[in-house]
N, C-alpha and C positions, 0 to 999 in steps of 0.2 A: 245503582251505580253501574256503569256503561264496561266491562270489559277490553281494557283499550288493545287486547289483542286482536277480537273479531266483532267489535263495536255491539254486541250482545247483551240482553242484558240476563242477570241470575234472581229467580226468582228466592225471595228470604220471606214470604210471610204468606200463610194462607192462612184466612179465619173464613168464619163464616157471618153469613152476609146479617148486618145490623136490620132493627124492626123499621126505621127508615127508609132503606135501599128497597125497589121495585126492578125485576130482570123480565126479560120478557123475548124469547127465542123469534127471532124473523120468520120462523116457519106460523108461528100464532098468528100472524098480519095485525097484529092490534096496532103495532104502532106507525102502521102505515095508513089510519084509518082515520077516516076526519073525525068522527064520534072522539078519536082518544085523545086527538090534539084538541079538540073543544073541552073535552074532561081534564085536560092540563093548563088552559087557559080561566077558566073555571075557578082553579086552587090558586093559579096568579090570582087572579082578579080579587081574590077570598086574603091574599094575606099571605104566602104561601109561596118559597123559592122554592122551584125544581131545579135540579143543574142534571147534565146527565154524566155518567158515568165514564171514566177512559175507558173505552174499546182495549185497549192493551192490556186492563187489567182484569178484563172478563173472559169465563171459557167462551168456547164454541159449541152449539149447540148440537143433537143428535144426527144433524143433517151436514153439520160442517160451516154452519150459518155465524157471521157473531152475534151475540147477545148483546141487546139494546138494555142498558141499565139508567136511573135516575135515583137520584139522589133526593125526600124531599123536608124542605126545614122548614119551619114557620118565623119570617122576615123579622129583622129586628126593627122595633122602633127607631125612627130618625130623632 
């Protein structure tokens, strides 16, 4: 919830990351790379939501980079 003095927000929960979540530092280039959006198209195609993660809620990586997070589930029956 938003701070309505300096529109801020206060951090209330840090866990650590579930066996589902995948992070992945911009300094790795991986997910800048066609291989890994093929390898993500792949687990669509298989059955398999990826969503990616809010940026706001991931650190920064050793370089000051954000960290590219996804989330992945395996799609519900329609």
């Amino acid at each position: 919830m938003p701070n309505s003095l300096t529109g801020r927000f206060i951090i209330k929960d840090v866990r650590d990351q579930k066996p589902n979540e995948f992070l992945f530092g911009c300094s790795e280039r991986i997910v800048a790379s066609y291989e890994f959006t093929r390898l993500l198209d792949f687990f669509r195609d298989q059955g398999w939501d990826i969503e990616f993660m809010d940026e706001r809620c991931l650190p920064k990586d050793y370089h000051g980079d954000r960290i590219r997070g996804y989330v992945i589930t395996r799609k519900k029956d329609a």
